[in-house]
C-alpha positions in Angstrom: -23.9 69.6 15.4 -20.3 68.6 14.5 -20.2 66.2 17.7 -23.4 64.5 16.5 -22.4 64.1 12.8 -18.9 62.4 13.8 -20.6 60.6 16.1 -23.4 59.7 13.7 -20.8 59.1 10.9 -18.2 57.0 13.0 -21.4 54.5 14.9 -22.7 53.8 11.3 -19.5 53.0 9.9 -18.7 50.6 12.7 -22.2 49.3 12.3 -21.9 48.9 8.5 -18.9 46.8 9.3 -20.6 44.5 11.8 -23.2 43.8 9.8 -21.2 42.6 6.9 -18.7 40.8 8.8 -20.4 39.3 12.2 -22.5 37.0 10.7 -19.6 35.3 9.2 -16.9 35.1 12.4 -19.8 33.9 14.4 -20.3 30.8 12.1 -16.4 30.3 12.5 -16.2 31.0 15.8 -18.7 28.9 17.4 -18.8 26.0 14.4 -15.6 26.0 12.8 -12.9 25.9 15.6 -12.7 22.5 16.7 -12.1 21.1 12.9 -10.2 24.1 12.0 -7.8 23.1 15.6 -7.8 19.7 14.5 -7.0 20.1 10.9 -4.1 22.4 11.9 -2.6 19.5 14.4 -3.1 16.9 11.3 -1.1 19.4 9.0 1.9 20.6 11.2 2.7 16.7 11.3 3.3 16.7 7.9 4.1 20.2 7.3 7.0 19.5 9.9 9.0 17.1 8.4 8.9 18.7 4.8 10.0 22.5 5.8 12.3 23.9 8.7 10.0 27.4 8.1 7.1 25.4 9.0 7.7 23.9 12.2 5.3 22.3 14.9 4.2 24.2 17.4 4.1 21.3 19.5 8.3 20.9 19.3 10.3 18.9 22.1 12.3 20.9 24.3 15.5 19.8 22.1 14.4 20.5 18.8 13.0 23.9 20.5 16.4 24.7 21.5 17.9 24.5 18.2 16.0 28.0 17.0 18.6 29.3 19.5 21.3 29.2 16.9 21.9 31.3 13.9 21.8 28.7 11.6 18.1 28.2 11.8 17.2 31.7 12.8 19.2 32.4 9.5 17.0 29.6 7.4 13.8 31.4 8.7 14.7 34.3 7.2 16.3 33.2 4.2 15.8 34.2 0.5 13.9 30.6 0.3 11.0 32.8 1.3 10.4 34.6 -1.0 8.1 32.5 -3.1 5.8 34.4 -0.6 3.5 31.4 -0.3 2.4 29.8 2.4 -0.1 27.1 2.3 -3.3 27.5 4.4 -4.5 24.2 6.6 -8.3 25.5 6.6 -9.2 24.9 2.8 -5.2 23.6 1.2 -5.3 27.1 -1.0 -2.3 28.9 -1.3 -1.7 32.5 0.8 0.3 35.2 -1.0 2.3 36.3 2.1 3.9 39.8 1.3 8.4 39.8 1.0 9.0 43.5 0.1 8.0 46.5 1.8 5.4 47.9 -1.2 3.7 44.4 -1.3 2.8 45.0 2.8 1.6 48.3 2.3 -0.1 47.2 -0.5 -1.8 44.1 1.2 -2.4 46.3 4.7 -4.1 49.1 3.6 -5.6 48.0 0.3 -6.3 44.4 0.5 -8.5 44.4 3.8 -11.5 46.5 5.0 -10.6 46.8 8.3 -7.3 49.4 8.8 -8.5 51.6 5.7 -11.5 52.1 7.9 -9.6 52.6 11.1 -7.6 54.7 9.2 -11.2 56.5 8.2 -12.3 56.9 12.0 -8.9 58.1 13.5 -9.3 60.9 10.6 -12.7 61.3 11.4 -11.6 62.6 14.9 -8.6 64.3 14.1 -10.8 66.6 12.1 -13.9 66.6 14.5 -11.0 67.5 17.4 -9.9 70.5 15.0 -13.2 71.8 14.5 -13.7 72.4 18.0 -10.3 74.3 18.6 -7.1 75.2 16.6 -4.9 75.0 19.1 -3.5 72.5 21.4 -3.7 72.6 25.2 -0.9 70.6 27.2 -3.8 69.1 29.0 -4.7 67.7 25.5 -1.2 66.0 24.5 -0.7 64.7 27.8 -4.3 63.0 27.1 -3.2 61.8 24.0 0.2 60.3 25.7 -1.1 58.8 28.3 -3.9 57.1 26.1 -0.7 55.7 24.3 1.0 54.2 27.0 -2.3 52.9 28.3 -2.1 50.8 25.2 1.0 49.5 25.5 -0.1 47.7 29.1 -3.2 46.8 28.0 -1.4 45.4 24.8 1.3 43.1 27.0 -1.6 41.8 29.6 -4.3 41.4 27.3 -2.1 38.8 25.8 -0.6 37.5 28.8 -3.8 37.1 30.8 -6.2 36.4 28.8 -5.0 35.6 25.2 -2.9 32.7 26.8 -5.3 32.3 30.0 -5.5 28.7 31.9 -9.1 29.0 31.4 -10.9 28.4 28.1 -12.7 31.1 26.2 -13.3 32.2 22.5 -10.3 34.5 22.6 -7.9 31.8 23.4 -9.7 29.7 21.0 -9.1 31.9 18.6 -5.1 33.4 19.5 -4.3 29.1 19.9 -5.6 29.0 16.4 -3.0 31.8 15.1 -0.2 30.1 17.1 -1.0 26.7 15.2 -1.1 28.3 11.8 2.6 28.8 10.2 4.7 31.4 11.2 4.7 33.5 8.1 1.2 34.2 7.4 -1.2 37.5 6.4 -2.0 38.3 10.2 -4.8 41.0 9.9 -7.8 40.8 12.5 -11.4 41.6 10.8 -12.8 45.0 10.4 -15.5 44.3 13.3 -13.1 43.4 16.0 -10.9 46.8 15.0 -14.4 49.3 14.4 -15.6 47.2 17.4 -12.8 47.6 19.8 -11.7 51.3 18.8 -15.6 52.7 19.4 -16.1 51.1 22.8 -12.7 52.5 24.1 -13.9 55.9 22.6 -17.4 55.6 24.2 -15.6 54.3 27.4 -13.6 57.4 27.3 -16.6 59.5 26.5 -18.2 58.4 29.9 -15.3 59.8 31.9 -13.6 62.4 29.8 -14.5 66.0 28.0 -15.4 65.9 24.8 -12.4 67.6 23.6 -10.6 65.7 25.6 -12.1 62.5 25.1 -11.4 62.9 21.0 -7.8 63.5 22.2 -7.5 60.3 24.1 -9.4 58.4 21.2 -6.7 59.7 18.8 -3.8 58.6 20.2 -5.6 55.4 21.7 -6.9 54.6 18.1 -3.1 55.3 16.9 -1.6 53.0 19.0 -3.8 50.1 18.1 -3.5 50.7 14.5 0.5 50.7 14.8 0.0 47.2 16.9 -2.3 46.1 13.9 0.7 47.1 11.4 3.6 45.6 13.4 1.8 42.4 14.5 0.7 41.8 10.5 4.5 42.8 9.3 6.5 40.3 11.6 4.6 37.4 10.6 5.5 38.5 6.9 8.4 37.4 5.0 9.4 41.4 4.7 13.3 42.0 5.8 14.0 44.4 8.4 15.1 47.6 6.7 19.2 47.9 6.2 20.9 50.1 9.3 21.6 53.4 7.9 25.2 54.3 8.1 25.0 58.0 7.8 25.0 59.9 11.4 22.6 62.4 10.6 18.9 62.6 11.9 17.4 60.4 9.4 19.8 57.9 9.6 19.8 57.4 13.5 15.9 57.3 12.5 16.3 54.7 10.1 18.6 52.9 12.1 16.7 52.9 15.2 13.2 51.3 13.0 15.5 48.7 11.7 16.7 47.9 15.3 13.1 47.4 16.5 11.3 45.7 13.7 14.5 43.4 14.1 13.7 42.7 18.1 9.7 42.3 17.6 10.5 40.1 14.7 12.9 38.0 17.0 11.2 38.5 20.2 7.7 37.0 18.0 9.1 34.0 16.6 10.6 33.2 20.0 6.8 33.7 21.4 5.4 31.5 18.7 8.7 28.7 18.2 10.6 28.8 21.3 8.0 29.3 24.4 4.8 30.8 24.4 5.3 31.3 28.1 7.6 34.4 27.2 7.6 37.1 25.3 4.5 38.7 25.1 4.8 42.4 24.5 5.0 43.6 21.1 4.6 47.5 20.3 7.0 48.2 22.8 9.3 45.0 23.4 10.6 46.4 26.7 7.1 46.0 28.3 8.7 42.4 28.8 12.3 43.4 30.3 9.9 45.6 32.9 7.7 42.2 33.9 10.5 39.3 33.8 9.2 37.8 30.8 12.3 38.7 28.0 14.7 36.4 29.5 18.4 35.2 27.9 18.3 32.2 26.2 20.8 30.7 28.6 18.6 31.6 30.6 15.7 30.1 29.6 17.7 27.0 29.0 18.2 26.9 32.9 14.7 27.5 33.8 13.3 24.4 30.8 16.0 22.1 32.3 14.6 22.6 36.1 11.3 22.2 35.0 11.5 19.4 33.0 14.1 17.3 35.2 
């Protein structure tokens, strides 16, 4: 009976959430993206010339280059941003983009559906996993790791393959359409691709796995997409990486080791997005792209653009 109320509870939730929210991205999808591309390669024109934070995508190799220095990696992150506007191509409005840490959290979880549901769900099997057992079993972490890790490849090819595939498809429609927009923007994705995604995988998982299991797997599955969700929005923001902690205690090698990864997604992203979208593709764990040749130096890089392009 517990199994067929979470299950009841978690399908009409994701249901709810597609019903509200499909008939909308559909119109956009299939209607909207040619004038929404086109509007954005009209506005980075002008955008370009008025704001070094608003850059072309479409940049020649030499101007490209110049992000290399500190100077203008300096200017991106500079206290200029924190009028914590941005200006949105689609309809000319002003976007509130969040510059301190509160504002994020605030935006994140309480300005959008979608993570406060996800949020909902993973809690929703959390306690439908306790109810069937207190304890633990190794079997079950290991689950839970490995569902993880699964992530974190699916994460880095998912992006690679498909989201910047040579064929066309809505995905890369829609991922092109986030490249062209400018840089610091809110980056959430809509409640019925997160309910959508996180309920297949679990049903997927349901086909092969235990139950017990299976809720194990959709945890830490569920968690790692959620933490993707968080870090994708909060690089795109104009939020500073937290200050190194000086103190040599736990929480300080804690608090320096967050600030030295939200410092290498945030740099590793905007080379992504200004520098070469050919590189840099993982994001939840940035050495994903040491471990498939696609984090290369910069002099490096250099060496490879000037082959290619003599």
């Amino acid at each position: 009976m517990t199994r067929l109320i979470s299950e009841i509870a978690c399908v009409g939730t994701a249901l709810a959430s597609f019903a509200w929210q499909c008939p909308v991205y559909c119109v956009d999808a299939f209607h909207t993206l040619p004038l929404i591309h086109q509007t954005f390669r009209s506005y980075d024109k002008n955008v370009a010339t008025e704001s070094p934070i608003s850059l072309s995508c479409e940049m020649s190799p030499n101007s490209r280059s110049h992000l290399l220095s500190s100077a203008l990696y300096s200017t991106m992150n500079s206290r200029r941003d924190d009028d914590s506007t941005t200006l949105r191509a689609e309809d000319r409005t002003i976007e509130v983009v969040p510059s301190t840490w509160k504002e994020a959290l605030r935006r994140f979880f309480l300005g959008d559906l979608g993570p406060p549901l996800v949020v909902l769900s993973i809690s929703g099997f959390i306690l439908a996993r306790f109810q069937l057992a207190d304890t633990i079993s190794v079997t079950d972490v290991t689950i839970f790791m490995l569902a993880i890790m699964f992530w974190w490849f699916q994460e880095y090819f998912f992006h690679r393959v498909l989201l910047h595939s040579p064929f066309e498809w809505i995905g890369k429609s829609i991922h092109r359409h986030h490249h062209e927009k400018s840089y610091f923007h809110v980056s959430i994705d809509p409640p019925a691709l997160l309910l959508g995604w996180l309920f297949v995988a679990h049903f997927m998982l349901k086909a092969v796995l235990p139950w017990h299991l299976c809720l194990s797997a959709t945890i830490g599955y569920s968690m790692a997409g959620l933490y993707y969700e968080w870090s994708h929005y909060i690089v795109h923001t104009r939020v500073k990486a937290p200050t190194p902690s000086q103190d040599n205690s736990f929480v300080g090698c804690i608090s320096t080791a967050m600030s030295s990864t939200f410092s290498q997604m945030r740099d590793n992203h905007i080379r992504h997005h200004r520098v070469d979208d050919s590189y840099w593709y993982a994001f939840s764990i940035p050495a994903m792209d040491s471990l498939f040749a696609t984090n290369p130096e910069m002099k490096e890089w250099k060496s490879r653009k000037s082959l290619t392009e003599g």
